[in-house]
C-alpha positions in Angstrom: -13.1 30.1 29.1 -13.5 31.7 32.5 -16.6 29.9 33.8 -16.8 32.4 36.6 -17.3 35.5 34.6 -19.4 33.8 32.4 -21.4 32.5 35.2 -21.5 35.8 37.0 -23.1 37.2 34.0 -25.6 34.6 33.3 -26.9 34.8 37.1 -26.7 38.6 37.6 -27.6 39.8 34.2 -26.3 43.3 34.5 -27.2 44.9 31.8 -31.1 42.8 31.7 -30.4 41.4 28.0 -33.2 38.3 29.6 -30.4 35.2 29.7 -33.1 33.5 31.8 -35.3 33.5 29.0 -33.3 32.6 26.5 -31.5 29.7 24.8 -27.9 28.9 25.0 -27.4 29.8 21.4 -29.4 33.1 22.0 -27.6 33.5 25.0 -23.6 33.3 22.8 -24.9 35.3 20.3 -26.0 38.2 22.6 -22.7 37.8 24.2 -20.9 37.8 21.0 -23.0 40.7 19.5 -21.3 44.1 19.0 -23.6 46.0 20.1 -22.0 47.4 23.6 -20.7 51.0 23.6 -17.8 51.7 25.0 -15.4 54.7 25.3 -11.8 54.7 24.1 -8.7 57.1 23.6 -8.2 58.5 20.4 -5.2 58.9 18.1 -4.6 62.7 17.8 -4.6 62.7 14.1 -8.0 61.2 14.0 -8.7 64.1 16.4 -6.8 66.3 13.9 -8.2 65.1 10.5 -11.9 65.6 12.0 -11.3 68.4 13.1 -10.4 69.7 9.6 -13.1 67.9 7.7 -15.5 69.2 10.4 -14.0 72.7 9.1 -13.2 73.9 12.8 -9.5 73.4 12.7 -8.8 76.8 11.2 -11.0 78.7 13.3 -9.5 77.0 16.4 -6.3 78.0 14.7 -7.1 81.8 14.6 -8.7 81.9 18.4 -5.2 80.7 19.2 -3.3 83.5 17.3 -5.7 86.2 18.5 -9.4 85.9 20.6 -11.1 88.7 22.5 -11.4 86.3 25.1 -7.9 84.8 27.0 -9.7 81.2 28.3 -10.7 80.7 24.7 -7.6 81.6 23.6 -6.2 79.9 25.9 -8.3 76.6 24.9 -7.7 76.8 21.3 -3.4 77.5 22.0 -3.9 74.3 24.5 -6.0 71.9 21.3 -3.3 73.1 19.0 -0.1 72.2 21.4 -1.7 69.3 22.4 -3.0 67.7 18.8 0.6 68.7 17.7 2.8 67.8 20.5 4.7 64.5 19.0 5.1 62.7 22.9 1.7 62.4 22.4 -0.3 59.4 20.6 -4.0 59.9 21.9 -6.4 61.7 23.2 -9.0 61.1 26.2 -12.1 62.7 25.4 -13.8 61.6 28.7 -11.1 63.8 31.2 -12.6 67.0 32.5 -9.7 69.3 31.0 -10.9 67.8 27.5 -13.9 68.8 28.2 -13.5 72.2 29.2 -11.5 72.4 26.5 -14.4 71.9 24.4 -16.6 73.6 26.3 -14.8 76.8 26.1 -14.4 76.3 22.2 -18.3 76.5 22.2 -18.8 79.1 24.6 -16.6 81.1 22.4 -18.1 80.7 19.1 -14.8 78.8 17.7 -16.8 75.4 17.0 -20.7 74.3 17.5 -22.0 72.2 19.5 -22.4 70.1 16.7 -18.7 69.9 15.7 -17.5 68.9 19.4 -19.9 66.3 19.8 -18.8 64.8 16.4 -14.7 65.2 18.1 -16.6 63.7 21.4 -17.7 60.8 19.5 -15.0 59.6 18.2 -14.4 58.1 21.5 -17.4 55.5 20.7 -16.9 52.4 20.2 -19.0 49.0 19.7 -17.5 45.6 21.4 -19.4 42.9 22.2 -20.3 41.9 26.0 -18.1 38.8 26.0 -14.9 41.0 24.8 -16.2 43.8 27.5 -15.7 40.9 29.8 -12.4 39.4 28.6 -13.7 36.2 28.2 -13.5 35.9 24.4 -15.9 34.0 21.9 -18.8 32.2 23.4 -20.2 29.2 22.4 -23.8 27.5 23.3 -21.1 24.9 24.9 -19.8 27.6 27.1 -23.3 28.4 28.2 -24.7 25.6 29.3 -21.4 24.4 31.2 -22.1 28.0 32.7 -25.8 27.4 33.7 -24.8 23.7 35.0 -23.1 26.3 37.5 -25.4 28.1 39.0 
C-alpha cells in the first residue's frame, strides 16, 4: 500500500466524497466503489461495430464516396481510413481532430448528434478512486494506518 497516496487523499479529499465524516470501513468502500468516470481509448472495431448498429456507418460510407461538401467528405474518407487502417488498434475520442471529425459528420447531416455522442461515449469508463490512484484494494486497515498519519 502506498500510505502517501492514501494519506494524501484522506487529508485533501479532492473530489469532497466527506472522508472526515466517515468510518474507516465507509472510507475503503468509497475508495473501492466504481463509481469514478474516467475516459479511455477505444478499440476501432468497437468504434466500427457501433457505428453500424448506430446505422451511421453506411451513410458515413456514402459522404466518403461522394458529398456536396469536401470537409465532410473529407471527414467521412478520414473515419473510414482511420477505423480501417490495420497499424491502428484504438481510437482517442478526447483529441481535437476526433472531434472535428465528428463535428463535421454532424454539421453535414451524415450522423446526429445523437449517434456521435453514443461513438463519444464509448470512451467512458467506471474505476474506482483507489484504482484511479494506483494504490489497489483498500482495506479499513489501510485507513486507519493512513489517518494515524496525518
Amino acid at each position: 500500500m502506498n500510505y502517501a497516496i492514501l494519506t494524501e487523499e484522506l487529508s485533501t479529499d479532492p473530489l469532497e466524497r466527506g472522508y472526515a465524516e466517515m468510518t474507516d470501513v465507509e472510507v475503503a468502500t468509497s475508495l473501492n466503489t466504481a463509481d469514478v468516470t474516467v475516459r479511455q481509448l477505444v478499440p476501432l472495431w468497437r468504434v466500427k461495430k457501433t457505428a453500424i448498429e448506430e446505422g451511421c456507418w453506411l451513410p458515413i460510407q456514402a459522404a466518403a464516396a461522394s458529398h456536396e461538401t469536401p470537409a465532410v467528405q473529407g471527414a467521412a474518407m478520414i473515419a473510414i481510413d482511420y477505423i480501417n487502417d490495420q497499424r491502428f488498434e484504438n481510437l482517442d475520442m478526447d483529441l481535437p481532430s476526433t472531434q472535428q471529425m465528428l463535428g463535421a459528420l454532424v454539421a453535414g447531416g451524415v450522423i446526429s448528434a445523437e449517434q456521435s455522442a453514443t461513438l463519444d461515449a464509448l470512451a467512458d469508463s467506471t474505476t474506482s478512486r483507489a484504482s484511479q490512484l494506483g494504490i489497489g484494494r483498500v482495506g479499513a486497515g489501510h485507513v486507519e494506518s493512513a489517518r494515524s498519519r496525518i
